[in-house]
N, CA and C of each residue as an Amber inpcrd file, in Angstrom:
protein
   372
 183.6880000-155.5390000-271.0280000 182.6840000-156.1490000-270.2040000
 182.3100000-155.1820000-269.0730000 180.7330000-154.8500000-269.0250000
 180.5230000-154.1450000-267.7310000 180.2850000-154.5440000-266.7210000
 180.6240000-154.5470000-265.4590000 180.2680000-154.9310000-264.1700000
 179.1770000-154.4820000-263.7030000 177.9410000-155.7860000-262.8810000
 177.1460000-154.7040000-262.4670000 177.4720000-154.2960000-261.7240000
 176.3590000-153.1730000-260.7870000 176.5840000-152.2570000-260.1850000
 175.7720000-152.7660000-258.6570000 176.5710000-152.0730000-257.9400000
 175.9760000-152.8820000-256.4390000 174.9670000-152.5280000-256.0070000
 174.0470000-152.4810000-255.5210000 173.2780000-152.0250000-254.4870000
 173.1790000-151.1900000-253.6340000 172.3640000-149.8980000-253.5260000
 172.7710000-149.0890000-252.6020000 173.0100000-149.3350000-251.2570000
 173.8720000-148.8780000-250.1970000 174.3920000-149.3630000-249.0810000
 172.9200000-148.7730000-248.2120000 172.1790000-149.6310000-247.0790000
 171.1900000-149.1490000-246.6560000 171.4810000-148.1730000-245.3400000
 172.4950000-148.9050000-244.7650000 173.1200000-148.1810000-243.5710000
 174.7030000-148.2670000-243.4120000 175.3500000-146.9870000-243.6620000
 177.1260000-147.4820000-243.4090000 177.4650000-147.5310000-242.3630000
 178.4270000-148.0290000-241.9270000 179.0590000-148.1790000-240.5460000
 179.4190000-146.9990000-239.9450000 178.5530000-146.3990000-239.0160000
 178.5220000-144.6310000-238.1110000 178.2150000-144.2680000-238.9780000
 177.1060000-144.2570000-239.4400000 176.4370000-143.1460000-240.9610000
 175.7120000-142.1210000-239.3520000 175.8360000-141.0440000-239.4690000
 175.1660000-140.0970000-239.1220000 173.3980000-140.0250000-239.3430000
 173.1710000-139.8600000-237.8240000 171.6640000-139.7200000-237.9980000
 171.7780000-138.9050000-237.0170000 170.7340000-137.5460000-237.4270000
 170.0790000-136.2670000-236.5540000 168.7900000-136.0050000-236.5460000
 168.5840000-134.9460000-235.5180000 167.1860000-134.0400000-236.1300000
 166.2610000-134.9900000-235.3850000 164.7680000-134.0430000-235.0120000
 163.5750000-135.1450000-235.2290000 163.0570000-136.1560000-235.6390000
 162.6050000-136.7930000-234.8440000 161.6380000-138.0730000-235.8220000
 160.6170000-137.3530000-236.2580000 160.4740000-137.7740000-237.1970000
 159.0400000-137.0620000-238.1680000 157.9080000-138.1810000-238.5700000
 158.0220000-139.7270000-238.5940000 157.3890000-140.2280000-238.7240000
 156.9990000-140.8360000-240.5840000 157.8830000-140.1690000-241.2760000
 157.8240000-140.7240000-242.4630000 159.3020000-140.5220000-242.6530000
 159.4000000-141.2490000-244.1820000 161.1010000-141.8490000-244.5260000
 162.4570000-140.5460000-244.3920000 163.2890000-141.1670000-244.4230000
 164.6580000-140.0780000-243.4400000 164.9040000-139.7290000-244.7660000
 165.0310000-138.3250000-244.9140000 166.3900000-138.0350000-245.7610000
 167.4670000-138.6260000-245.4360000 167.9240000-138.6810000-246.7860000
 169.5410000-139.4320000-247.0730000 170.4970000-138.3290000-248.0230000
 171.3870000-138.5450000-246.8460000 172.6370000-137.1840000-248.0150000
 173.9400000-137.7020000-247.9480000 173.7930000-138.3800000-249.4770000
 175.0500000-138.3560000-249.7780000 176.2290000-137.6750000-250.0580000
 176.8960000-137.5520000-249.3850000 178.1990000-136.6570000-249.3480000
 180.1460000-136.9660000-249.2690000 180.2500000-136.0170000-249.4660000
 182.1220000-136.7150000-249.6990000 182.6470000-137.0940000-248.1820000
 183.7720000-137.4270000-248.2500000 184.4760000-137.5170000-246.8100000
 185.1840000-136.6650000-246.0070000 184.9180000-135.3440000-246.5240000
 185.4540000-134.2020000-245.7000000 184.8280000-134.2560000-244.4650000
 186.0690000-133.8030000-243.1450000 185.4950000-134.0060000-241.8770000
 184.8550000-133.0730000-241.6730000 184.7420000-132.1830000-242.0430000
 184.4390000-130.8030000-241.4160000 183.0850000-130.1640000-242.4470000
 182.2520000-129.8040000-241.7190000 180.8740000-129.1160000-242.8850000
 181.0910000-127.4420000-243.0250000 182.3490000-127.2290000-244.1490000
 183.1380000-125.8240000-243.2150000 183.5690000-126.2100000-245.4460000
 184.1810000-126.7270000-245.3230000 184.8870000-126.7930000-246.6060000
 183.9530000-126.8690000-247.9620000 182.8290000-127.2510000-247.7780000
 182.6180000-128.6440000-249.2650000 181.2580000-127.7040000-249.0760000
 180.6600000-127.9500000-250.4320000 179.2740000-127.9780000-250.8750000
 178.4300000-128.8130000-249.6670000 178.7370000-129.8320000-249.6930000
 178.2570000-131.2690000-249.1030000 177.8110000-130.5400000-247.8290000
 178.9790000-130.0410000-247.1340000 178.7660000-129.1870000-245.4710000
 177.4100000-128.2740000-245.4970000 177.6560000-127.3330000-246.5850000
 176.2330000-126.8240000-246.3820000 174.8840000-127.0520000-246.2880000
 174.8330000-128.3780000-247.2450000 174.0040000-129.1410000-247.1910000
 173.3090000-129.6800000-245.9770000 174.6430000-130.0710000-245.2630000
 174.3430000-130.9330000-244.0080000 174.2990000-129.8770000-242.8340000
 174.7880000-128.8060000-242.8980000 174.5580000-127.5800000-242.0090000
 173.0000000-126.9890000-241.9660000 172.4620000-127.1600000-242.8740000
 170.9790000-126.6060000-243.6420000 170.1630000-127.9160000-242.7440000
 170.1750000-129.0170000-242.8270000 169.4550000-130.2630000-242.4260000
 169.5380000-129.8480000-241.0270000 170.7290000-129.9570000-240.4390000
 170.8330000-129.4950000-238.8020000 169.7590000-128.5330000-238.4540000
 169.8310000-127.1990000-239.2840000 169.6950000-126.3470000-239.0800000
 167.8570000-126.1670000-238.8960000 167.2070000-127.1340000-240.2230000
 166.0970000-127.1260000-239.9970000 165.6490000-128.4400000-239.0060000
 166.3850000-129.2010000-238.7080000 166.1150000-130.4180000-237.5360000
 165.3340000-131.3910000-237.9810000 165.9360000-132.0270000-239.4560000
 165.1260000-132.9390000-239.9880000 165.8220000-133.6480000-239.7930000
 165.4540000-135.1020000-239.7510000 165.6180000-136.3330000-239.2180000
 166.4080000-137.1280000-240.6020000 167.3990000-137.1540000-240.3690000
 168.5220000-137.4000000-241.8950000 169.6300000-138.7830000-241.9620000
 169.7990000-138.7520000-242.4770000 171.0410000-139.7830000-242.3940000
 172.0210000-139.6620000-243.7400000 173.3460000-139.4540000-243.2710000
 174.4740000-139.2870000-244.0410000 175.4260000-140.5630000-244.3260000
 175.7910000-140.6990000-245.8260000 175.9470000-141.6390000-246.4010000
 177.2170000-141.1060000-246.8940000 178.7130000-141.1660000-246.4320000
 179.9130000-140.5750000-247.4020000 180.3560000-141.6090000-248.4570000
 180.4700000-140.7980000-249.6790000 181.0580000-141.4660000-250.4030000
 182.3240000-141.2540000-250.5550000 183.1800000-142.1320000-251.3010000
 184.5890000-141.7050000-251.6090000 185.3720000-140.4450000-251.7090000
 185.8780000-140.2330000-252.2590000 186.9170000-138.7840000-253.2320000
 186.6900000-138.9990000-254.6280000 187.1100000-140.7570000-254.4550000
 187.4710000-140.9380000-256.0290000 185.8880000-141.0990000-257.1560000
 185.3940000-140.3390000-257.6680000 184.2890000-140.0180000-258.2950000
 183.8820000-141.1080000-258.9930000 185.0860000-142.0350000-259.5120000
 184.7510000-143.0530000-260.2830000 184.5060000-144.6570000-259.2540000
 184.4210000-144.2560000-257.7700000 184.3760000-145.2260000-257.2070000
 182.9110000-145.2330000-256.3790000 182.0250000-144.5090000-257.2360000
 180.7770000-143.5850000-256.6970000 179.6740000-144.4640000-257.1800000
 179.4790000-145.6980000-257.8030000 178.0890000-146.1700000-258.7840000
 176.7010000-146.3040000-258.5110000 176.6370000-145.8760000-256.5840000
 175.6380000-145.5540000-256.4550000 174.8570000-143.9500000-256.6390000
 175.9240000-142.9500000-256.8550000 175.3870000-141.8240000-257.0810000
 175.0790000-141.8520000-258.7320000 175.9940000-142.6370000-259.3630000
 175.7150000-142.8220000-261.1890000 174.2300000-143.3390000-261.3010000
 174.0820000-144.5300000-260.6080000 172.7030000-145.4780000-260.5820000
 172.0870000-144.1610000-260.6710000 171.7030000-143.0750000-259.6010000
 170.4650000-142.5580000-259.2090000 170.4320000-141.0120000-260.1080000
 171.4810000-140.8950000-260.2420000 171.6010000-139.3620000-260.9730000
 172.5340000-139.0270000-262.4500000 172.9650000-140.2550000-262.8630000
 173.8620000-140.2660000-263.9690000 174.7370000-139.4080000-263.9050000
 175.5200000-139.3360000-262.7730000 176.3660000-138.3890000-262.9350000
 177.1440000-138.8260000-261.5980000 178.5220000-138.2310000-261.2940000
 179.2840000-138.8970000-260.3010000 179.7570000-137.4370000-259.0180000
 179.1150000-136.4480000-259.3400000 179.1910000-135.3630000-258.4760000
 178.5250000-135.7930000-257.0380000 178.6890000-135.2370000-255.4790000
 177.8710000-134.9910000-254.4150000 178.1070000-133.8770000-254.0620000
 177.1860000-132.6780000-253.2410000 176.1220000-133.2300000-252.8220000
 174.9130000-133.9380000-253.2330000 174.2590000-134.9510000-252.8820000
 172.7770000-135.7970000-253.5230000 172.0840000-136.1950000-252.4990000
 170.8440000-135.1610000-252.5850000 169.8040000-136.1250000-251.1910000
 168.7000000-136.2510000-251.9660000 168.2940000-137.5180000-251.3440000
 167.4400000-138.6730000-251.1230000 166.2310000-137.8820000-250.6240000
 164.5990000-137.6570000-250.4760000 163.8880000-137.3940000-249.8230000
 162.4520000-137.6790000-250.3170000 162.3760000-139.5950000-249.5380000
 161.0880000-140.0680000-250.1950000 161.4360000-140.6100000-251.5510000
 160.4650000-139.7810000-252.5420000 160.6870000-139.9090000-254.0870000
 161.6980000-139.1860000-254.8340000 161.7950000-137.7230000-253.9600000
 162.5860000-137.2880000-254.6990000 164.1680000-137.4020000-254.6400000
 165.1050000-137.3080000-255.8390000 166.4150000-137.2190000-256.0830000
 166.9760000-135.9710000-256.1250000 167.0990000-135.2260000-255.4660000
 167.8330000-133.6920000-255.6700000 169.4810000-133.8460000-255.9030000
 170.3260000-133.1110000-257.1540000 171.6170000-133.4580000-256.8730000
 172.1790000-131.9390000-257.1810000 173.3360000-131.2030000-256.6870000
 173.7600000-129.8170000-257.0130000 173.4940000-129.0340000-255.8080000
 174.4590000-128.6850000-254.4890000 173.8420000-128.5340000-253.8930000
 173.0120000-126.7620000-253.7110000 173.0750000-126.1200000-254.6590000
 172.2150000-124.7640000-254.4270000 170.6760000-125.3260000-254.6190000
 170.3810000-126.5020000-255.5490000 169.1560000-126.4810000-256.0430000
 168.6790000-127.8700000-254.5390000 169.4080000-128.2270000-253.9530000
 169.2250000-129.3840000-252.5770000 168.9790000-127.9180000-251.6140000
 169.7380000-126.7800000-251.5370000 169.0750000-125.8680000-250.3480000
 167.8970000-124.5150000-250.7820000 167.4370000-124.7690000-251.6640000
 166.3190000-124.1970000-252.5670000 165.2060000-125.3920000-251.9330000
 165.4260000-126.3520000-252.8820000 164.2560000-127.5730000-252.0550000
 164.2890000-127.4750000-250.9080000 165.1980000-127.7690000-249.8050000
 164.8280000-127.8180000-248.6660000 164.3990000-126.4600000-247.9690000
 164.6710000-125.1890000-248.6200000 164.0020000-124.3360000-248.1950000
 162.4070000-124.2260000-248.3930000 162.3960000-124.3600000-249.9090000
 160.5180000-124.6900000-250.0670000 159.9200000-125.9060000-249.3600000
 160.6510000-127.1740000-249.5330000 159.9830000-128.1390000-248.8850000
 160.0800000-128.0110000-247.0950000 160.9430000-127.5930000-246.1280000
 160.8770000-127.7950000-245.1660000 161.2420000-126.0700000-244.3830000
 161.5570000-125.2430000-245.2470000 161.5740000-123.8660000-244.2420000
 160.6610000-123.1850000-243.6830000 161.2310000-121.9740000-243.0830000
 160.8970000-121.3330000-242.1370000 159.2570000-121.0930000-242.1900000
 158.7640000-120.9510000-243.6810000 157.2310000-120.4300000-243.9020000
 156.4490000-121.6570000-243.7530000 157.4790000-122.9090000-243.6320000
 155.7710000-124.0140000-243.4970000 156.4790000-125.1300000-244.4590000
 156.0000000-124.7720000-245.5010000 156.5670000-125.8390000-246.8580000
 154.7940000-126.8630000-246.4560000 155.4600000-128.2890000-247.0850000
 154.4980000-129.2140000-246.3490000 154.2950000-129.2490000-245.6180000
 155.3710000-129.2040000-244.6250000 155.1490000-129.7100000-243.2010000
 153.8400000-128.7740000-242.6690000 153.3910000-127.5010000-243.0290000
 152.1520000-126.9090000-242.7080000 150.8920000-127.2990000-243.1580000
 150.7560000-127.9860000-244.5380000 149.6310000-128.4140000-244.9800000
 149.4020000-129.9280000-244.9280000 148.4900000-130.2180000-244.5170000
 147.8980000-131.3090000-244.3430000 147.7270000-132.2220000-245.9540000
 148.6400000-133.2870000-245.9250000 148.9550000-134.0870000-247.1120000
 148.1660000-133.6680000-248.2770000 148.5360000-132.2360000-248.6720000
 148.3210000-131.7270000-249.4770000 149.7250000-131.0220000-250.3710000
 149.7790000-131.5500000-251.7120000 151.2710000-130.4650000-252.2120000
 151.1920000-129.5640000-252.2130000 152.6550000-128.9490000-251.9460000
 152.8760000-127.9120000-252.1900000 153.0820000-127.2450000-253.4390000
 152.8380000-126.0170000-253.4080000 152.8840000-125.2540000-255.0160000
 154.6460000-125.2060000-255.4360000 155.1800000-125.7600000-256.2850000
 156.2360000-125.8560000-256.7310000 157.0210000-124.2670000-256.4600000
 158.2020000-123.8560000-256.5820000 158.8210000-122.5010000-255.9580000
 158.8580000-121.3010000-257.3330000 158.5190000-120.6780000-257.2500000
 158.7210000-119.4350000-258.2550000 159.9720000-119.5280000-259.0880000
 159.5820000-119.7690000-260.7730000 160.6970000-119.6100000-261.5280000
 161.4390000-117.9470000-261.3540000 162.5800000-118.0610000-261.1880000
 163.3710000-116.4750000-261.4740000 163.7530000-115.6410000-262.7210000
């Protein structure tokens, strides 16, 4: 018998929020429970968000991978780092600081063009 699956948590108790208000929906980064953004994938992630001063909110999940069903729900898979941004689902975190470099770095990304997309990032 399968159990369903809960609902994503909207706000955890001291979930971390930084960065600017920007005026449209917060990134969400789900990440493990390491204290420190020094050890884990997850840290860089959340070092990168600081770093560009986007307006975020951090969501830790467990250790135990199998106690994760909201990262399964969204990405079929039980790994973090996983951010949230708007529509999109980014999970892995080299390809989460690739996006956030095209979508929000140093050259502009959107945030320079007027609600217009951006050109997707150069295959290698």
């Amino acid at each position: 018998m399968r159990l369903p699956l809960p609902r994503l948590r909207r706000r955890a108790a001291g979930a971390e929020k930084s960065g600017k208000p920007s005026g449209r929906a917060a990134v969400v980064l789900y990440r493990c429970p390491t204290p420190t953004d020094v050890l884990c994938p997850c840290g860089a992630v959340a070092r990168r968000l600081r770093k560009l001063e986007l307006e975020h909110r951090v969501e830790r999940v467990p250790y135990k991978r199998s106690a994760r069903p909201e990262i399964v729900e969204l990405t079929g898979q039980e790994r973090v780092p996983l951010l949230i941004d708007g529509d999109e689902v980014i999970h892995d975190s080299k390809r989460i600081l690739e996006y956030l470099e095209w979508r929000y770095g140093a050259g502009g990304g959107a945030a320079a063009q007027d609600d217009t997309e951006p050109s997707p990032p150069a295959a290698a």
